[in-house]
Each structure stands twice: as structure tokens, then as C-alpha cells.
N, C-alpha and C positions, 0 to 999 in steps of 0.2 A: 504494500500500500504506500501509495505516496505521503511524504512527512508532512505537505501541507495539508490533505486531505486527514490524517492521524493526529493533528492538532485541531480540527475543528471538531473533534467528536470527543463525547463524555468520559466514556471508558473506553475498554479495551476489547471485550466481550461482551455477546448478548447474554445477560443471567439467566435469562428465562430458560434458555434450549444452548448453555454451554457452547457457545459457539465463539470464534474469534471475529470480531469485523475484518482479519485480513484474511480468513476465509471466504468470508461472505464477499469483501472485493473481487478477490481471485473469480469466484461465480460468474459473479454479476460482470465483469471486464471480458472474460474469455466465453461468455455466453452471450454478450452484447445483451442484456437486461436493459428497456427502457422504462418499467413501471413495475410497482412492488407486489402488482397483483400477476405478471409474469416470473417476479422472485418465487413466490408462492406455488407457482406450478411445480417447481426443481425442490422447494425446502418449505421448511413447515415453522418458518421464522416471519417475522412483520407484521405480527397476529395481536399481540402486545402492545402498549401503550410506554412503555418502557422506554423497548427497542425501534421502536417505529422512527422517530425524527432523525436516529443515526441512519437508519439501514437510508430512509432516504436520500439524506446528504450523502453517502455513497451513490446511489444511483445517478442523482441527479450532476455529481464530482466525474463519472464517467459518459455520461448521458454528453457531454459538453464536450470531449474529449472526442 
């Protein structure tokens, strides 16, 4: 994950589903994810209220890219 994109986010992992955000990049980059309701088809994350504003801010960090 990019260290600009790892400074805009909260943590490090989603707590919910144990997961890292530089997994969930890795996904979402090499699967070209443009909306978290296509995340949702591959992973069972962005369900949360938690996790949700980060997984965004990843999508929307590669979405632009």
C-alpha cells in the first residue's frame, strides 16, 4: 500500500473480519474494484460501520489511479 494512502487511514486492520487494509488494497488494485459493493462480491468485508470509511478511501485512492 502506498504510505500516502496508509497515512490517511485509522488503523491498520479491519477488526471486524481480521483482515489487513494492505490486503484488502492488494484486492481491490489487482482486481481493479471501482465500488465496495463489487469488494463485497470477492470478500465478506465493508459490511461494518467500523471498517467502511477506510475500505472506501482505499477504493476511491485506486479508483483515481
Amino acid at each position: 500500500m502506498d504510505d500516502k494512502l496508509a497515512a490517511q487511514l485509522k488503523g491498520v486492520y479491519c477488526p471486524c473480519h481480521n483482515i489487513t487494509y494492505n490486503e484488502i488494497a492488494l484486492i481491490i488494485k489487482n482486481v481493479k474494484i471501482r465500488s465496495i459493493e463489487e469488494l463485497r462480491r470477492y470478500m465478506y468485508i465493508g459490511r461494518c460501520e467500523k471498517c467502511k470509511p477506510d475500505i472506501e478511501k482505499i477504493i476511491e485512492y485506486y479508483r483515481e489511479k
